[in-house]
Structure formats: C-alpha cells, structure tokens
C-alpha positions in Angstrom: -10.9 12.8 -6.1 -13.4 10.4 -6.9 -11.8 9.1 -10.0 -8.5 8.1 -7.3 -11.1 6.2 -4.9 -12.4 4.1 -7.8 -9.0 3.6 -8.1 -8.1 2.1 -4.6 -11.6 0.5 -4.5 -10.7 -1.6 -7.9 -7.7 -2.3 -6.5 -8.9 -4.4 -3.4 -11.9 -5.6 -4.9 -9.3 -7.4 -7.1 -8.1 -8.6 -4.3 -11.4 -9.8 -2.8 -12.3 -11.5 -5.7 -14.1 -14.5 -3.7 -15.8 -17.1 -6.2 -17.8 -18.9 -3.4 -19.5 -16.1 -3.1 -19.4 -16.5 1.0 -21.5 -13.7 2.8 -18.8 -13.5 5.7 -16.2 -12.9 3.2 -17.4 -10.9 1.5 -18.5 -8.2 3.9 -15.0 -8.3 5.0 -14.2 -7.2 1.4 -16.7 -4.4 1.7 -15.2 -3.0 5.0 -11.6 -3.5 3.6 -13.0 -1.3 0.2 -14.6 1.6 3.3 -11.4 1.5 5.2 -9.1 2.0 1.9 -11.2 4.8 0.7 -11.4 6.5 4.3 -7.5 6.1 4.5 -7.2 8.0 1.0 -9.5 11.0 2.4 -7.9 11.4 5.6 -4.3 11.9 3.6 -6.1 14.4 1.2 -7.4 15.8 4.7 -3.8 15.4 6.2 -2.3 17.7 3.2 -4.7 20.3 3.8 -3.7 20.5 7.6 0.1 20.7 6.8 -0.2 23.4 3.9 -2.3 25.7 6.5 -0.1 24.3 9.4 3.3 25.5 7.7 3.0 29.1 7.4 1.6 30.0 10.9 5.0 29.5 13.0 6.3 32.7 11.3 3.4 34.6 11.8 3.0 33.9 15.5 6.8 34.9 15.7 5.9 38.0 13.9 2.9 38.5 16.5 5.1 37.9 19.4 8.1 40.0 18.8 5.8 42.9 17.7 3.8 42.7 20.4 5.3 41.6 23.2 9.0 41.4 22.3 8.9 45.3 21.7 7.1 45.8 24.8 9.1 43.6 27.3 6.2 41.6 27.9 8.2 38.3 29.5 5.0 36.3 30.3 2.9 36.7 27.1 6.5 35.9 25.1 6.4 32.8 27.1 3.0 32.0 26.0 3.0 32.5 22.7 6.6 30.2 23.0 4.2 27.5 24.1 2.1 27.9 21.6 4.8 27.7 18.9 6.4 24.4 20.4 2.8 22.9 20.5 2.3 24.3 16.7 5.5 22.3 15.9 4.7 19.0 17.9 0.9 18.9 16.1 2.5 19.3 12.4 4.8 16.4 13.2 2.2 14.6 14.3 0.4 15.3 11.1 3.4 14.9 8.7 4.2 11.5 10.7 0.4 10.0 9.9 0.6 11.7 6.4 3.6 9.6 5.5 2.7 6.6 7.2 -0.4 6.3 5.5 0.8 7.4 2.3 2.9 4.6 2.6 0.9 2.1 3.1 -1.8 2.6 0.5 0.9 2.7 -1.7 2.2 -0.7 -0.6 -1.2 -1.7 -1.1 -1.9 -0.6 -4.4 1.8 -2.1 -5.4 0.8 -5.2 -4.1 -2.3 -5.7 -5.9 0.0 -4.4 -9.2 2.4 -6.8 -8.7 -0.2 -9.7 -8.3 -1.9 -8.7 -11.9 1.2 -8.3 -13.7 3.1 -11.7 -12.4 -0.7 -13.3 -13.1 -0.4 -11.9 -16.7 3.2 -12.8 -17.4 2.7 -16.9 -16.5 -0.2 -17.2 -19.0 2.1 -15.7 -21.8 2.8 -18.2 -24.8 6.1 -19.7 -25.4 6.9 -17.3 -28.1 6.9 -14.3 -26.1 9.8 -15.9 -23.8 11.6 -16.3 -26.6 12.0 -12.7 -27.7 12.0 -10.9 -24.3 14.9 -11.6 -21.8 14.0 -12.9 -19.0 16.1 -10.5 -16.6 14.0 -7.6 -19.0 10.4 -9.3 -17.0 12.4 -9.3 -13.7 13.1 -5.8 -14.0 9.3 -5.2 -14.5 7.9 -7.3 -12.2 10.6 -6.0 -9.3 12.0 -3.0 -10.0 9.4 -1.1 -11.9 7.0 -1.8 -9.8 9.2 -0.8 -6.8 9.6 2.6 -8.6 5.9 3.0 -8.6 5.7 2.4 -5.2 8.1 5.5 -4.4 5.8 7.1 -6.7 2.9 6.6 -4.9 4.2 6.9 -1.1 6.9 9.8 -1.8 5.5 11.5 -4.7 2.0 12.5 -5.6 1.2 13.2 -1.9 4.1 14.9 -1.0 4.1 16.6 -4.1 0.4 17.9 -3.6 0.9 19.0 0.0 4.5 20.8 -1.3 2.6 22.8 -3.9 -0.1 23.4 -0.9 2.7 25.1 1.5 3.7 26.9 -1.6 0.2 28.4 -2.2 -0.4 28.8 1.4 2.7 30.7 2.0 2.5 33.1 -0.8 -0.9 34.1 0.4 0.6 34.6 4.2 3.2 36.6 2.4 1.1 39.1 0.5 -1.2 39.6 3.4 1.3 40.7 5.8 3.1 43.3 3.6 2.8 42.6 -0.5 6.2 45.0 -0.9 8.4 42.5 1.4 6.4 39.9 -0.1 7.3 41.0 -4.2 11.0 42.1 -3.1 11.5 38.2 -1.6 10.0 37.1 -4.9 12.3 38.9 -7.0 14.6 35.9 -7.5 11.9 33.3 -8.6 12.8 33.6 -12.1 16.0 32.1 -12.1 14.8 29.5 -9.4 12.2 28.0 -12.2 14.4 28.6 -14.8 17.5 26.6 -13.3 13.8 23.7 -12.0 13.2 23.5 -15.5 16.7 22.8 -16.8 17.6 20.8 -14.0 14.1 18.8 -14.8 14.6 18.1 -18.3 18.4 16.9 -17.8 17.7 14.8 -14.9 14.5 13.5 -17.0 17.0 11.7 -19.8 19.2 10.7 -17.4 16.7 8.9 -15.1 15.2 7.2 -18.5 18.8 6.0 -19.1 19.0 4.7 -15.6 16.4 2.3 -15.9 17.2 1.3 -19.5 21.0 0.5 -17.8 19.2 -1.7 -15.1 16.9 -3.5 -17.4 19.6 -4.4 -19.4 22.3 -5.2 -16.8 19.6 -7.1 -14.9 18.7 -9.6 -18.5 22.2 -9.9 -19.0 23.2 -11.2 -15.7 20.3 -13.4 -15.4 20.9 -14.8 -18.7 24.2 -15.8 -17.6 23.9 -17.3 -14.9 21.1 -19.4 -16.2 23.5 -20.3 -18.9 26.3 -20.9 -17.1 26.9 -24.6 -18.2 26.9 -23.0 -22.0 29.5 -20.5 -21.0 32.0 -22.5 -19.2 31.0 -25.3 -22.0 32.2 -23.0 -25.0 35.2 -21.1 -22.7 33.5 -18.3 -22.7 34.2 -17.0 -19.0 36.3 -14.1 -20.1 34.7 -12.9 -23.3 31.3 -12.7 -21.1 33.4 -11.2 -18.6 34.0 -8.3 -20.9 30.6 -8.1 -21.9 29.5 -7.5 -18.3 32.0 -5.3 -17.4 31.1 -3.0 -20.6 27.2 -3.2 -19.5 28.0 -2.1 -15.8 30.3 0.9 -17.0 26.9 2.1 -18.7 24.9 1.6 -15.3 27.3 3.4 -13.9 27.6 6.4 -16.6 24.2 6.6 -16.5 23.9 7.1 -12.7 27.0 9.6 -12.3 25.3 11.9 -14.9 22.4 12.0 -12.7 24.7 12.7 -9.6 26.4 15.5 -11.7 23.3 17.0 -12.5 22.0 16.9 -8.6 25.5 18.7 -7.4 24.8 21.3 -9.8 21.6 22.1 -9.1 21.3 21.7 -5.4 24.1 24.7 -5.1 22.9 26.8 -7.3 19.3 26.6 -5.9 20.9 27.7 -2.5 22.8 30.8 -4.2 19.4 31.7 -5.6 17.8 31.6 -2.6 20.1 33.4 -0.8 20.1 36.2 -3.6 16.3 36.7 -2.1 17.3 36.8 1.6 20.0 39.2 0.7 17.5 41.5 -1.4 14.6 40.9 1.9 16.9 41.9 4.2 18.5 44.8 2.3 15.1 46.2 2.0 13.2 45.0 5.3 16.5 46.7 7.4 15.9 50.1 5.6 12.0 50.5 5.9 12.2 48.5 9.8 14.9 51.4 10.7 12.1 53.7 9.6 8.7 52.3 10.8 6.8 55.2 11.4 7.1 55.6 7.5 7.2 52.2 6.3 4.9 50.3 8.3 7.9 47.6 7.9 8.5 46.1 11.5 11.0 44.4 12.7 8.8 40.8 13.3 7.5 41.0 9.6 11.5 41.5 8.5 12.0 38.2 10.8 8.8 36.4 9.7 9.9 36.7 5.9 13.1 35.5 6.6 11.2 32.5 7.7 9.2 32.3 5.0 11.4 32.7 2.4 13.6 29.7 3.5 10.0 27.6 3.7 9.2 29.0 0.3 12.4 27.7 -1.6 12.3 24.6 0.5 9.1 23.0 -1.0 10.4 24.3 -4.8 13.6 22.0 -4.5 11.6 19.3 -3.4 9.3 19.5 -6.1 12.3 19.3 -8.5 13.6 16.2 -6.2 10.0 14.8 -6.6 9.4 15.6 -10.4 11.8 13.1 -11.0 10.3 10.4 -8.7 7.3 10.9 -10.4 9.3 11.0 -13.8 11.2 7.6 -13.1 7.3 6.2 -12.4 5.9 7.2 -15.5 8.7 5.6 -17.0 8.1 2.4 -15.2 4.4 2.9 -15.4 4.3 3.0 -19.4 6.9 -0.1 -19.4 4.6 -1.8 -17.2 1.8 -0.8 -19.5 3.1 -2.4 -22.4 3.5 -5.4 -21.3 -0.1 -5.7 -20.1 -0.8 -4.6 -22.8 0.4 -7.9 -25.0 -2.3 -10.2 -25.3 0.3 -13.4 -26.9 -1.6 -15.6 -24.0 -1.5 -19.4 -24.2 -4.8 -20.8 -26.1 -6.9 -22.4 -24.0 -10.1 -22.9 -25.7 -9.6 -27.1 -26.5 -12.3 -28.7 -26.6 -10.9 -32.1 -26.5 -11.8 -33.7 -23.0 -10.8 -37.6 -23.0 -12.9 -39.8 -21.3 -9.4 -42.5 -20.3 -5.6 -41.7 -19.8 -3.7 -44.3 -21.7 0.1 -44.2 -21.7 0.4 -43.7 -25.5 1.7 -40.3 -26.9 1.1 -39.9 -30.6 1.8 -36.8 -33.0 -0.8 -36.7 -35.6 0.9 -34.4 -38.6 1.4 -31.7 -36.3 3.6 -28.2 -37.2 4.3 -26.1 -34.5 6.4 -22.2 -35.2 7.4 -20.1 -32.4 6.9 -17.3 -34.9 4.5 -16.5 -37.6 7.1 -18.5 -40.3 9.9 -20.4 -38.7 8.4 -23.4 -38.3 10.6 -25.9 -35.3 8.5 -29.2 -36.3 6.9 -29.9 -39.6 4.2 -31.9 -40.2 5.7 -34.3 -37.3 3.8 -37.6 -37.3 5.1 -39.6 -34.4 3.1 -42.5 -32.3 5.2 -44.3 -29.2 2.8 -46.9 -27.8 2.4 -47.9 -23.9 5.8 -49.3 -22.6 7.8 -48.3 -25.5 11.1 -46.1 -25.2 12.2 -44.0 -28.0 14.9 -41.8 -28.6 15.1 -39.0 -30.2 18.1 -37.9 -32.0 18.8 -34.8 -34.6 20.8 -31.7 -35.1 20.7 -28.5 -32.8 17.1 -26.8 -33.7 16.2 -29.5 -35.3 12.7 -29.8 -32.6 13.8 -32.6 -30.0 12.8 -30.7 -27.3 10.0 -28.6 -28.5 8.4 -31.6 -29.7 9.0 -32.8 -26.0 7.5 -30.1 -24.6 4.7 -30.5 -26.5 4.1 -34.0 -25.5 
C-alpha cells in the first residue's frame, strides 16, 4: 500500500516540477500530492465497504423470512424491507464513488504517463525514426496508454474488491450452514478449470489484437503520409491490397477473441446453474425436515443468493484478467521504448559569439546507422548571399546534408 502511494505521489510531483522554485506553487504541489494519496486510501477504504456490504442483503433476507416470515410478523417484515432497500441505496452509493474515483486517478496517472513518454519520444535521434514506423509510436503513445488507463480505472480496483466479495461471501457461507455452503461449492472445479482455459486462450488472442492494431495503425499512417509516392508510382491498388490483407488480420484477431467470450460466458452459466441445481436439491430435502437438519427455509433462499453473487465476481475476474492482461502487454511495450536511450546529443560546446549568414561543412560524415554512412567526408562552404544547388542521385545525402545545415 505504501509502495502504490509513492507511486501516485511521483506521479504529480512530475507534474509539479516548478523550477522557479515559487513558495505559492509549490504548496499547491504539496496539497495536490495529500489530495492524490487521500483519494487512493479512500478507494482501498471503498473496496473494503463493498466486500463487507455485498453479502449482508442475503443474510438479512435469511433473518427476515426465518423470523418474521414464518411467524406472520407483517410490521417487522416491513422493517427489515427498509432496511434491505437502504442496504442497496448505500452500496450504490459506495460502488458509484469507488468507480468515479478509480477513474480519475487513473486519468491522472495516464496523463502524467503520456506526458513522459511523448517528452521521451521528441528527444529521440534521427536514426531511431528511421527503423520504427511512425504509426508503431502512435500506437504507443494513444492506444497503449489508453489500455493502461482501463487497466487502472476498471482493473486493479475492481479486481481487488471482486476477489474481496469472493472472500467475504465464502466466510458468510460457511458461517451460516458449512454443509449448504460445501454442496454450493461442489461445482467450483470446473468453473476454474474452464477460468483458466478461457484465460490462457483469450491471453494470445488479446496479444494478437494489439500486434494487429500496431501494425494496421503504421501502415495506414505511412500511407497517407506517402501518399504523393503512391499515386506517383500507381501504386493505389497494389497498396490497396496490402491494406485490405492487414485489416482481415485485425479482424481475425478480434473474432477469435469474440469466439472465445461466447464460449465461455455459456458455459460459466451452465456451471453455475449445476450448483443451484445441487443447492436446491439438497436445501429442499433437509428444509422439508428442519427439526432434523437445522436446514431452513431462509438459509435455502439466502444461498441461492449467494451462490449467484459468488459466480458473479469469478466471471468478472476472467473479464478483468484480460484487461489487466492487454495492460501488461501495453505496459511492457511502453517499457521498451523508455527504455531506448538513442537521444539526440546535446553536449556541444560550441557557443558563437556572431550569426553570419555563411553555412560551411568542414569534412563532415554523418551515418544513420553504425556503417551506412549518407555523407562522407562532405566539405562544402556557401558564403553570405550565395545560392547553391544541390543535385545527385536518390540517397545520395541532399537532404540529410540539408537537414544538417
């Protein structure tokens, strides 16, 4: 927990990173750090409340049908109705500020990503433009970045409070009656075993996703940035093929994730209902003879209920494993390209004292790689007021040499 508030504090501090060093400023910075680190405490707080706040509808229907249900108690059903409908309006409240917030630290956190990343890409050299598509560095800056937003809004949190409900409710299981409680469970098995299938397919076919967009992102881009080139050589229909072969991959690539979702959704459900069908099988027979079985018939009711919240937060897990799957993905793209230190050299020592208009190459050799050298020892000198023109083969170093200048 404290390692994750270091976290959001280096995150806005990069953000606050005044140079003027201004007093007012920067205690704005320090209450903007407090704020950010009391937001990401009051969702771990939030999560708490809505994995103790799940399973204690079912129990309070339990209570009131044993209770007063059984006894025709009308006024003290009533009550406990109340209470119920006010249990369900706080835990919306709750889940409502739990995603909000969630939300917008994320956004936060993205925003600050974003900012690094761009401000590492434009000190780059020359070279490294050369070898990466450009639509490739869009797809990192945008769309990566993007995924680790839906990482941090939809998927940690939710996925911490999910497991929460999970632990919660297993507990409020076993301490009403442990031999509903193992009967309901009965089915688990095959419920992580299909998870796990479904988590490794889905896990390839997300990866493939993004590699589909990444490339249909640098091949567009490309194209329409070379457009004059295209339409220069006839090329319009050849390209045309190309980009129609590159979107039938996107689109491969996302229908095998679809197909793997319709298959697993279903049979989840079937599972599911395999341990309702066992519950009430079992509940029915011991509720018909409570005097024996201690089985009533609000705890045969209340584990219906909690075996349909139990399921629930599994299936999202699966649905969330994969957000959180798609982010690592991103997150280790990202990574890498922070990672590449190829950053312009700016360590000249060279400060003139007067600007003259006079542009002169002294033997220079320039290589956007290690050994393909574009100009070699160029020696060039165009005094003030001259015009020169310079003329040579494709590659031959025109305009690198005029870039250089």
């Amino acid at each position: 927990m404290r390692h994750h508030s270091k976290n959001i504090s280096f995150f806005i501090r990069n953000s606050c990173n005044i140079k003027h060093g201004a007093v007012r400023i920067t205690l704005i910075c320090n209450i903007s750090v407090f704020i950010a680190i009391a937001k990401f405490y009051l969702v771990v707080f939030l999560t708490l409340a809505l994995g103790l706040l799940t399973p204690l509808r079912p129990f309070l229907i339990q209570y009131t049908i044993d209770s007063h249900v059984q006894f025709g108690n009308y006024w003290a059903m009533v009550n406990m109705m109340l209470l119920v409908l006010a249990l369900l309006i706080v835990q919306s409240v709750v889940q409502y500020i739990h995603t909000y917030i969630s939300g917008r630290i994320a956004q936060f956190i993205i925003r600050d990503i974003r900012v690094k990343l761009f401000e590492h890409i434009i000190h780059l050299r020359l070279q490294f433009f050369d070898k990466t598509p450009i639509g490739r560095l869009v797809t990192r800056t945008i769309s990566d970045v993007e995924t680790l937003a839906d990482v941090f809004s939809e998927g940690l949190a939710a996925m911490a409070s999910d497991l929460l409900q999970i632990v919660f409710i297993l507990g409020a299981m076993f301490y009403l009656d442990w031999r509903l409680a193992l009967v309901s469970l009965s089915s688990i098995p095959l419920m992580v075993l299909a998870t796990y299938v479904f988590k490794e397919k889905i896990k390839v076919a997300f990866n493939d996703v993004r590699n589909a967009v990444s490339n249909l992102n640098a091949f567009v881009q490309e194209h329409i940035t070379g457009m004059n080139i295209v339409q220069i050589f006839g090329s319009e229909k050849k390209e045309f093929e190309k980009f129609k072969t590159i979107n039938r991959e996107h689109r491969d690539a996302n229908l095998k994730s679809v197909l793997y979702y319709s298959i697993y959704f279903p049979v989840a459900e079937i599972i599911a209902a395999m341990g309702t069908g066992l519950l009430v099988w079992y509940g029915a027979k011991g509720a018909i003879n409570t005097e024996v079985t201690g089985i009533t018939l609000g705890s045969l009711i209340a584990f219906i209920m909690y075996i349909q919240l139990f399921f629930r937060p599994i299936r999202m897990i699966a649905d969330r494993y994969n957000t959180l799957q798609m982010g690592i993905v991103s997150s280790s793209r990202i990574i890498n390209l922070l990672d590449d230190n190829a950053f312009v050299m700016q360590n000249g020592a060279f400060q003139p004292t007067e600007m003259k208009g006079q542009v002169r190459f002294d033997h220079i050799w320039f290589a956007y790689s290690d050994s393909n050298y574009v100009l070699k020892d160029f020696d060039l000198e165009i005094r003030q007021g001259e015009t020169v023109a310079l003329v040579g083969a494709t590659g031959a170093g025109k305009g690198t040499a005029i870039h250089r200048a």
